[in-house]
N, C-alpha and C positions, 0 to 999 in steps of 0.2 A: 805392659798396659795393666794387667792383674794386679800389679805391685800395688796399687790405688786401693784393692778393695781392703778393709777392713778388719786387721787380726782380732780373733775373739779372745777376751780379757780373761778367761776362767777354760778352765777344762772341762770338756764336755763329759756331762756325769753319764754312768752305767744304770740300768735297769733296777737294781735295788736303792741305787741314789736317788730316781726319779719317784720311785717308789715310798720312799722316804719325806720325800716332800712335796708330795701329794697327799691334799687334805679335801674332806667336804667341803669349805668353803673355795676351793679353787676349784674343783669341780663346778660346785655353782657358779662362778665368774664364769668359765667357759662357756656352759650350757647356757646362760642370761646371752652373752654376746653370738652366741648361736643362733639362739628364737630369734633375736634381734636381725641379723644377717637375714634368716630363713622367712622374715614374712616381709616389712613393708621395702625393702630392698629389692627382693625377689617379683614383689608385684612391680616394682621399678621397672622392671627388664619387660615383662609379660608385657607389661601398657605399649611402652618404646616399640618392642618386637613387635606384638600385635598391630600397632600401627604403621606397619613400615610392611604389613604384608607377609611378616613370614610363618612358616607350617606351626604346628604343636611339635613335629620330629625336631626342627630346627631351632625353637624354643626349648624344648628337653634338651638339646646337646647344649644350648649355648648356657643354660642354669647346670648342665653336667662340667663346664669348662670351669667356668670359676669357682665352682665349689671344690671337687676331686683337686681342681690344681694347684687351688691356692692353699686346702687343707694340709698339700702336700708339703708345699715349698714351708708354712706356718711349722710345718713338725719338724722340718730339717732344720730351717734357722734358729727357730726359738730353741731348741738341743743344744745345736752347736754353740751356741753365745750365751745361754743357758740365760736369757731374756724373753720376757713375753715379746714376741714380732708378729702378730697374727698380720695373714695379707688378705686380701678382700678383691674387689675390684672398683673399678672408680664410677662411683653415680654419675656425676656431671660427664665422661664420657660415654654412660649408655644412653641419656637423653641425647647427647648429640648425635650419637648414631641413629637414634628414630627417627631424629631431624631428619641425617643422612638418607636414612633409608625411603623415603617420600620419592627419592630421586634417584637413588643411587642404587645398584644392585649388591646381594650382602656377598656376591665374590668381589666386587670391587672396597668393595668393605674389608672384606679379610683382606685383599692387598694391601691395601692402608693400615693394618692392621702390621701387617709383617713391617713395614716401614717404618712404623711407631717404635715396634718391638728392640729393631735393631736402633734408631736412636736413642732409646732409652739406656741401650747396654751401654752405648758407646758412651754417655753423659755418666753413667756410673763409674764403668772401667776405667776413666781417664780424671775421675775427681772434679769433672767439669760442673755438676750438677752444685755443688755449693755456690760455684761461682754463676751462676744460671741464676739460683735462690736469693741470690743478693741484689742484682742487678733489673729484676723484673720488674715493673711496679706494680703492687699485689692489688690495689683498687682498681686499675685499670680491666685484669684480667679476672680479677671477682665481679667486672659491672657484666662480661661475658657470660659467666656462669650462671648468675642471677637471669641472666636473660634466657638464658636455659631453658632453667628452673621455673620459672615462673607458668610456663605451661601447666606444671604439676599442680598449682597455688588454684590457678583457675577450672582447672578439671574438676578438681575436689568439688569445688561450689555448683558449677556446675552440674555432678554427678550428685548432690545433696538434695539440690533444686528439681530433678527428673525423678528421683526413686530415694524419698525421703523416708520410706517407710525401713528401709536401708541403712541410709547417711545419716539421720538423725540419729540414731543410737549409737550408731561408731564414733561421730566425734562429741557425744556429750560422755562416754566413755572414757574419751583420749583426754577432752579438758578437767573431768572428776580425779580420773590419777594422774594429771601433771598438776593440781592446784592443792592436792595431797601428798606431801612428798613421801610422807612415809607410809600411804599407799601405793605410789608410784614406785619407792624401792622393791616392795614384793611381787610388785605385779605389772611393769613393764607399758606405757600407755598404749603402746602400738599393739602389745599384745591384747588390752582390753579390749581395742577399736576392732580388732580381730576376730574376736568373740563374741561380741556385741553383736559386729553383722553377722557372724555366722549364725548364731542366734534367729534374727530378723529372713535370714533366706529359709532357714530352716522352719521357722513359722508359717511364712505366708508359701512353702513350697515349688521356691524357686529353683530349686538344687535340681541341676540338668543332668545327671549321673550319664545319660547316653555319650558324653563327650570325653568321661572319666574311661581310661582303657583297665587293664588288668594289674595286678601288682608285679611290675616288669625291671629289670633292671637295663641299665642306659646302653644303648648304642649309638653311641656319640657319631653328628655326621660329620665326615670329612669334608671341607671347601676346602675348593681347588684356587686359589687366588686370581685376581685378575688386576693387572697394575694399569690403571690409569692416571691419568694426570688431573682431573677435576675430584677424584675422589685422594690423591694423596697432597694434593694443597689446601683441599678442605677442611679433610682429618687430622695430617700426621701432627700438623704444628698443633691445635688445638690440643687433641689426644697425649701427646707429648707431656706438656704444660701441665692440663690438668693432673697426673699421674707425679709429676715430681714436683711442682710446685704446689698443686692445691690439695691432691690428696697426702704424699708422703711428705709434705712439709707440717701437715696435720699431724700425721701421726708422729712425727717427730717431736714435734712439738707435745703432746699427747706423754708420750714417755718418758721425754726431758722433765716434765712436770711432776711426775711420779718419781724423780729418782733417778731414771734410768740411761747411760747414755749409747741409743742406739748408734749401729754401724750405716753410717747416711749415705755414702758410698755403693755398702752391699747392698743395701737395699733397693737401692734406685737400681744396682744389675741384675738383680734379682727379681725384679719388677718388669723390666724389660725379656727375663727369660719367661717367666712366667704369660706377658704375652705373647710370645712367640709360641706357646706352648698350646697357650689358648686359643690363640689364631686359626691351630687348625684344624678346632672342631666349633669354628665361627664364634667365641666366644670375647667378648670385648676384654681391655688391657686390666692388669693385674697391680695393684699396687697396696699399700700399707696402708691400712685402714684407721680412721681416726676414733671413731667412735666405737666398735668394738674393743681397742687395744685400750679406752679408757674404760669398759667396762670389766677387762681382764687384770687392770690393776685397782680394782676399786677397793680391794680388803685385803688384810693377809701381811704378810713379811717381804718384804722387798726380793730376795733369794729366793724363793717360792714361786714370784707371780709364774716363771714360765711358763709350770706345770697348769695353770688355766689356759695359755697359750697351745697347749698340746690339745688337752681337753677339746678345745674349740676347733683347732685341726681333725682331731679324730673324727666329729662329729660330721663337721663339714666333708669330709672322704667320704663316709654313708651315707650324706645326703644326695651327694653327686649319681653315686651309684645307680640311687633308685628314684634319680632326677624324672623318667619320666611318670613316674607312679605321679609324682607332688606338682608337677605342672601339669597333668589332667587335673587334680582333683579343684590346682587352684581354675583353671580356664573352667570350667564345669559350675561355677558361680557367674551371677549377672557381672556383666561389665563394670556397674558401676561399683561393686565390690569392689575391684582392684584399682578402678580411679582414686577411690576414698583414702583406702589405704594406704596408695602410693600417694598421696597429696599429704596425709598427716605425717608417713615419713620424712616428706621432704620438707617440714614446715618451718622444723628448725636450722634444719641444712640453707634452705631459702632466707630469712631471716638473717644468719648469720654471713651468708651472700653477700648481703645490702648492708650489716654494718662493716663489713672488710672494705666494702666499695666506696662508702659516703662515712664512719663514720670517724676517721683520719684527718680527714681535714685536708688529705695531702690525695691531687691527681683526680677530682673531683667532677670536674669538666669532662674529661679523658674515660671515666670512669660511667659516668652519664651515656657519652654517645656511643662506648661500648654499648652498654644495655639497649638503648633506644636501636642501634643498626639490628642488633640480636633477635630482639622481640619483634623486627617490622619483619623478619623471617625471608627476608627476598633475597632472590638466587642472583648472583652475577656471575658470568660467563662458565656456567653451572657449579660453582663453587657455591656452598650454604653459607648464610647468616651470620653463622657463628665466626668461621675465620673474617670476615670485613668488619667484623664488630670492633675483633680486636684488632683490625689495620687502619679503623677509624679512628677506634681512641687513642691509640698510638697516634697517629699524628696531627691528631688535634689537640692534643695533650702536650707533644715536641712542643708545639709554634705555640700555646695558651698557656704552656703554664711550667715555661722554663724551667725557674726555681725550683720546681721541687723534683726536677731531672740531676739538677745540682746537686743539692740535697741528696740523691743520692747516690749519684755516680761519688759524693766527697763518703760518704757511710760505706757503699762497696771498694 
C-alpha cells in the first residue's frame, strides 16, 4: 500500500546545506506566512470553538494541535523533499465543526475526527486521492463551503455595526493596504486590521487582562473519542473532502504554480497522520495549506524556497508550545475583535468560494442548492447542514444538469 507514496527527487541536505541556503529573505517568507497563520486564522478557530461552547483549556490545546503538529510534520517534509510543504489545517473544516458543535459534543467530534484521519490515509496510501480530485465536481462542493463561510461574511458586518469604534478602524486598515499593493507587501492587510483594533481596544480601554492567565507553556488536553453515527456522517465525508480536495488541491496547485512539483500522494497521508495526531488533543484535521505555502515561495531561487518552509515550521512548534499564553491574551479582547478579524480573513477565502462555485459555468444549479441547503443550517435526523447541502446538489445536479456529469466523467 506504501508503494503509492511518493519518492522524494533530491537528497535530503545536512545542516550546513541547510545552512547554506538559508537567507534573510526566506526567513522573511516564513515569518510573513507565520503572522499570517498566527492571527486571522487563529481567530477562526477561537470564534468556531467559542461558539460551539468549549473552555479556554480546550481552546489552548486545540490552537497547541495544529500548530506543534503541523510545524512538525512542515519540518520533516519540506527536509526530506527539500520543497517548501508548509501544512496548516483546514478553515472550512473548523467552521464546520462550530456548526457541529451547536449540537454535537467535541468527544463525538474527535471521533469523527479519527475517522476522517484514517480516510485520509487510506485516499493517500493507495493513490486513490487523485482519482477522488478528478471525479468530484469542484462547484458543487465549493457552493458547500461558501455556505460555510458565509457566516464569517456576516459576523464581520454585524460585529462593525455593534462596536464600530472597533470595526471601523480594522477594516478601513484591511482595505488602505489591500488597494496599496506595495503597502500591502510590507505589511500584510490582516496584520494592519490587527493593529488597528488593537489600537481602538487599547484606547477606549477594553482590554480585559483578568481572562489573560500567566505566561505558561501548553498542556494539551487529551479527548477520549466517542464514535457515533450522527456525528461521523455529518463530518467525516465533509472533513474528508475539504482536506484533500479543497484545501490540498489548493496547495497543490499553489506550488505547481511556482515550479514546484509536489508529492500529492504524500501529502494527502500525511494529512490524514497529522489528523489523527491532532485528534487527540481535540484539534481539527491537518492539511497543506494554500495560502501560506504561496507566501513561502513568493521571492528567492526555486531550491532555496524550503528553507522558508522550515522557518515557518520552527515558528509555528513555539507557537504551540506557548499556545495558552496567545489564546488568553487573544480571548481577553472584546468579541467583536475576533469577529472582525476572522470575517477579513475569510473575505477572500469566501469570494473565491463563489467564483469556484458559479463562476465555471459548469454545475451551477448543483452548486446553488448546495449553498442555499448549507446556509438554511437545519438538522436532519441530527446530521448538520453541511453534509445535505452537498446530497442536495448532488442530486439535483445528477437529474439537472447531466451534461456536465459527462463532461466529466469523459475528462476523468
Amino acid at each position: 500500500m506504501l508503494m503509492h507514496l511518493d519518492r522524494p527527487h533530491a537528497k535530503a541536505g545536512g545542516f550546513s546545506e541547510i545552512l547554506a541556503d538559508t537567507g534573510p529573505a526566506y526567513f522573511a517568507n516564513g515569518l510573513i506566512g507565520f503572522i499570517f497563520a498566527a492571527t486571522g486564522p487563529v481567530a477562526i478557530i477561537l470564534s468556531a470553538g467559542m461558539g460551539g461552547g468549549l473552555t479556554q483549556a480546550e481552546l489552548a490545546s486545540w490552537v497547541f494541535g495544529v500548530f506543534f503538529i503541523n510545524g512538525l510534520i512542515t519540518i520533516v517534509l519540506s527536509w526530506r523533499y527539500r520543497m517548501p510543504l508548509g501544512f496548516a489545517w483546514t478553515i472550512p473544516g473548523t467552521v464546520l465543526v462550530g456548526q457541529a458543535l451547536h449540537h454535537l459534543s467535541i468527544a463525538e467530534v474527535v471521533g469523527a475526527y479519527y475517522a476522517t484521519s484514517l480516510v485520509i490515509m487510506l485516499m493517500g496510501a493507495t493513490g486513490w486521492v487523485k482519482r477522488l480530485m478528478a471525479l468530484l465536481p469542484m462547484p458543487i462542493v465549493m457552493g458547500m463551503v461558501a455556505g460555510v463561510f458565509l457566516r464569517f461574511g456576516l459576523d464581520l458586518v454585524r460585529a462593525v455595526h455593534s462596536d464600530a469604534f472597533i470595526g471601523v478602524p480594522m477594516v478601513a486598515a484591511f482595505i488602505l493596504l489591500s488597494a496599496i499593493p506595495s503597502w500591502g507587501r510590507r505589511f500584510p492587510p490582516v496584520i494592519g486590521a490587527l493593529v488597528a483594533g488593537a489600537l481602538g481596544i487599547a484606547v477606549s480601554g477594553r482590554f480585559h487582562p483578568e481572562t489573560l492567565g500567566t505566561f505558561t507553556i501548553a498542556h494539551p488536553v487529551i479527548q477520549a473519542p466517542v464514535f457515533s453515527v450522527a456525528a461521523l456522517v455529518e463530518l467525516v465525508v465533509p472533513l474528508a473532502i475539504t482536506v484533500l480536495v479543497v484545501q490540498n488541491g489548493q496547495g497543490v496547485a499553489v506550488l505547481r504554480t511556482g515550479k514546484h512539483e509536489p508529492p500529492v500522494n504524500t501529502i494527502a497521508f500525511m494529512s490524514g497522520v497529522g489528523a489523527m495526531l491532532s485528534a487527540l488533543v481535540g484539534a481539527v484535521s491537518s492539511c497543506l495549506t494554500g495560502p501560506t505555502n504561496a507566501l513561502l515561495i513568493s521571492s528567492g531561487e526555486l531550491h532555496r524556497h524550503y528553507t522558508a518552509a522550515l522557518a515557518f515550521g520552527l515558528l509555528g512548534v513555539l507557537f504551540g508550545i506557548f499556545a495558552p499564553t496567545f489564546t488568553g491574551l487573544m480571548l481577553a479582547t472584546p468579541k467583536e475583535y475576533i469577529m472582525v478579524l476572522g470575517g477579513l480573513a475569510m473575505l477572500r477565502v469566501l469570494q473565491g468560494s463563489f467564483i469556484s462555485s458559479f463562476g465555471a459555468g459548469k454545475f451551477t444549479l448543483g452548486a446553488l442548492i448546495s449553498l442555499l441547503v448549507t446556509v438554511a443550517d437545519i438538522s436532519l435526523l441530527n446530521i448538520g447542514a453541511a453534509f445535505w447541502g452537498l446530497v442536495a446538489g448532488f442530486v439535483v445536479s445528477s437529474m439537472m444538469e447531466q451534461h456536465d456529469f459527462a463532461e466529466l466523467a469523459a475528462k476523468a
